[in-house]
C-alpha positions as CSV (number, residue, x, y, z in Angstrom):
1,X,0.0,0.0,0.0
2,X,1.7,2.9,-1.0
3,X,-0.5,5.7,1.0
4,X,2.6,7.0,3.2
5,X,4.7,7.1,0.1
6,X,5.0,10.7,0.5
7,X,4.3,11.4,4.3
8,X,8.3,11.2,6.0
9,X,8.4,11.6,9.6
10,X,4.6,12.0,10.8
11,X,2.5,9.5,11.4
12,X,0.2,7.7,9.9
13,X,-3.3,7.2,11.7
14,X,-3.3,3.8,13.3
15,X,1.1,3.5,12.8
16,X,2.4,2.1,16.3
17,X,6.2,1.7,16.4
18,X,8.1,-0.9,17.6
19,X,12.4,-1.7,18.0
20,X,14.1,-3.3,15.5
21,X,15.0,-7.1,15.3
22,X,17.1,-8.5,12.6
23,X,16.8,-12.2,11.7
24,X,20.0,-13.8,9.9
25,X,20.4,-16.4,8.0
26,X,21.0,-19.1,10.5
27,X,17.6,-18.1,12.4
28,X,19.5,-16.2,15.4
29,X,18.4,-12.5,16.1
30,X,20.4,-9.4,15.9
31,X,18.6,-6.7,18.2
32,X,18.9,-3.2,16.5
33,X,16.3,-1.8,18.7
34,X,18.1,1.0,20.1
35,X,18.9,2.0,16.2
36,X,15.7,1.8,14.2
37,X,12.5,1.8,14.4
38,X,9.7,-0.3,12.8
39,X,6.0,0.8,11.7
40,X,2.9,-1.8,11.5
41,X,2.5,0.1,7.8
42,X,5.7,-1.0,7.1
43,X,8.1,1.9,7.2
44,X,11.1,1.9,8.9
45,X,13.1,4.7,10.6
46,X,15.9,5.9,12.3
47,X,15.8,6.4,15.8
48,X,18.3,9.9,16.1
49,X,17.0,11.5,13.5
50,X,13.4,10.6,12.8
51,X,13.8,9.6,9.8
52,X,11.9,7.2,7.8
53,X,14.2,4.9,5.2
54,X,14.0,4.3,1.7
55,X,13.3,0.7,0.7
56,X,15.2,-0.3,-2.0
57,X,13.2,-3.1,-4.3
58,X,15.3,-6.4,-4.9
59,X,15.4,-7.5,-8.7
60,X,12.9,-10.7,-7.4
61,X,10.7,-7.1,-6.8
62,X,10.7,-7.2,-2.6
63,X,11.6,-4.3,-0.6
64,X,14.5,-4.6,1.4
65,X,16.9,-1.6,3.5
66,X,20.8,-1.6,4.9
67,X,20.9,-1.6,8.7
68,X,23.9,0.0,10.0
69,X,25.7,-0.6,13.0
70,X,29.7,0.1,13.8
71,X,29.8,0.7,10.1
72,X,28.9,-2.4,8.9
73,X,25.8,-2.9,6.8
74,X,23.2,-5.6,7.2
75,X,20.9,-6.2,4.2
76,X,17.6,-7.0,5.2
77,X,14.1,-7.9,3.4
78,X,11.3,-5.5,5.0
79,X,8.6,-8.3,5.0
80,X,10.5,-10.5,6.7
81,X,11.4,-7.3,9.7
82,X,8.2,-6.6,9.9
83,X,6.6,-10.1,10.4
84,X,9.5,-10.8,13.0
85,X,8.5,-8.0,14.7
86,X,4.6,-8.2,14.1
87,X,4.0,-11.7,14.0
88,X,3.5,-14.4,16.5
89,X,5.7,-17.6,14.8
90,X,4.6,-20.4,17.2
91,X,5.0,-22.8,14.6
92,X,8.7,-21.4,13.5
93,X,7.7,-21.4,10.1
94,X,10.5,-20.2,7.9
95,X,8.8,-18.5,5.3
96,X,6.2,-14.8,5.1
97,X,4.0,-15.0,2.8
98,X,2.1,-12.1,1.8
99,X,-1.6,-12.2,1.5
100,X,-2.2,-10.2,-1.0
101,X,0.4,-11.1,-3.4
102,X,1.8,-7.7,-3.9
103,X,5.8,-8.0,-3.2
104,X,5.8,-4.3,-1.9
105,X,2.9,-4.3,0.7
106,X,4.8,-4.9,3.7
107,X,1.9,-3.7,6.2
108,X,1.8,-6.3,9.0
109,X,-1.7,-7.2,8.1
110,X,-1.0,-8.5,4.9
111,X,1.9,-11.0,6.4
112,X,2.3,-14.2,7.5
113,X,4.3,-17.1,8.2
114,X,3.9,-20.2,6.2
115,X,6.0,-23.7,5.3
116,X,7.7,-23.8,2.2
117,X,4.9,-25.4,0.9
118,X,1.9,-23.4,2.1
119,X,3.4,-20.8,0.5
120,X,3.7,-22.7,-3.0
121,X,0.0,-23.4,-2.4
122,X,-1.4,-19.8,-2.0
123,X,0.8,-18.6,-4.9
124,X,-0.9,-21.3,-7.2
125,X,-4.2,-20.5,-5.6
126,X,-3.5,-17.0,-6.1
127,X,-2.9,-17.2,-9.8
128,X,0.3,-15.9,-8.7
129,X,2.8,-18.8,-10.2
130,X,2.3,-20.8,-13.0
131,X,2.3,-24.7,-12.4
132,X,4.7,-26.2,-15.4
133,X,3.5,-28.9,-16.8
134,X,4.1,-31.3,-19.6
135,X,7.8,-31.4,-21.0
136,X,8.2,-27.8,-19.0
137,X,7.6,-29.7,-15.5
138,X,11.0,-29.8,-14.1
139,X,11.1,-33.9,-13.7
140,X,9.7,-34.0,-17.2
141,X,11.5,-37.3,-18.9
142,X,9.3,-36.6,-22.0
143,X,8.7,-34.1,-24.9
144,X,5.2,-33.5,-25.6
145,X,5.5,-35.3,-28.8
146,X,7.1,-38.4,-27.0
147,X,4.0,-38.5,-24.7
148,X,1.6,-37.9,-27.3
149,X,3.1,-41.0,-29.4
150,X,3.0,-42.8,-26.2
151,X,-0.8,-41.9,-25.4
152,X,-1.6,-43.2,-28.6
153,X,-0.1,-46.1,-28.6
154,X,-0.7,-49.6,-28.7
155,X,1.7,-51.3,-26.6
156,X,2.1,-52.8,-23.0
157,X,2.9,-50.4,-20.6
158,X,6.1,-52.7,-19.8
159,X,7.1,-52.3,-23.5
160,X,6.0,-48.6,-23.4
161,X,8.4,-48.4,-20.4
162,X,11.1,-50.2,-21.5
163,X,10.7,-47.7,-24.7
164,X,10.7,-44.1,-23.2
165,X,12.6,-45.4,-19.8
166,X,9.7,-44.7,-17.9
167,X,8.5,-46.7,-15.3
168,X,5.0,-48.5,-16.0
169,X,3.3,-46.8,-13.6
170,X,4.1,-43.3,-15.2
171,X,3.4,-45.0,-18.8
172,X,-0.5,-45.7,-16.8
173,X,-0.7,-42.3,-15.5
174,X,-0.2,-40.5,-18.8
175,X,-2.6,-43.2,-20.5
176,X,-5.3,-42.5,-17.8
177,X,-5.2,-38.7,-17.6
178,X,-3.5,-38.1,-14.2
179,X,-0.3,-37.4,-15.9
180,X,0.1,-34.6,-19.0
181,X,-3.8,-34.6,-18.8
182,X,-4.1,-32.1,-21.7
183,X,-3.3,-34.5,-23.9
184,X,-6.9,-35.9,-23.1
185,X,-8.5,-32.7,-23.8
186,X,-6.7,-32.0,-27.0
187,X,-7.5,-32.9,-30.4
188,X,-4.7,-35.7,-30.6
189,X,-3.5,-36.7,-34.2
């Protein structure tokens, strides 16, 4: 949400602050409390002067800021500062997934922890990622044109196997519709 975009060091109505925490890589925390400050809007600023940082925006298109302390910089993600500070992680998941989709909304309402996988999930539920399938799937061991061949052909599914060095249960998958099931929906020739 970008309606503090151009608001610097008042607040916002309804912004509470809070210190800083910074979580590394190996899950320990770096307490830069007495340094920065953090907003449930997702702003962050600097305690002795009041003023509120600009986010940089990573080429994957997330907002993320250099903490400074004894001149050494610490490059940090802003979802993940926020939720740290925000968010309740009882299940220590490893991930924040925003809810909205929107990389740049960093407001504490719009995050949340989440598995690896959850966050998968929501992204395909989302429309947010694109599930690969067919020879684009990353285990793919066929081209489309292999598996259409296959599809329509007329051999066991041990000699099918044996043929494309696939095992016989994957030959019955694609054969049934479970696996590359647009072939079934296509006009196959």
């Amino acid at each position: 949400m970008e309606h503090w975009r151009n608001i610097d060091k008042a607040d916002i109505i309804g912004e509470y602050w809070v210190g800083c925490v910074l979580r590394n890589r190996k899950g320990c925390f770096l307490d830069y409390s007495d340094l920065y400050k953090l907003s449930n809007y997702g702003r962050i600023k600097v305690i002795s002067t009041g003023t509120i940082l600009t986010q940089q925006i990573s080429n994957k298109g997330y907002r993320h800021v250099l903490f400074w302390r004894d001149g050494k910089a610490k490059k940090a993600y802003s979802h993940i500062v926020i939720a740290v500070a925000f968010i309740q992680n009882v299940h220590n998941k490893p991930i924040v997934n925003h809810k909205d989709g929107m990389k740049l909304n960093c407001e504490h309402n719009n995050l949340e922890w989440s598995t690896q996988l959850e966050n998968i999930r929501h992204a395909m539920d989302a429309g947010l990622a694109k599930k690969a399938f067919g020879s684009r799937a990353s285990k793919a061991k066929l081209t489309e044109s292999q598996a259409i061949e296959l599809y329509n052909s007329n051999l066991s599914s041990k000699e099918l196997s044996e043929k494309y060095g696939i095992t016989a249960r994957s030959v019955r998958a694609i054969k049934t519709g479970k696996n590359w099931k647009y072939l079934h929906t296509a006009s196959i020739d």
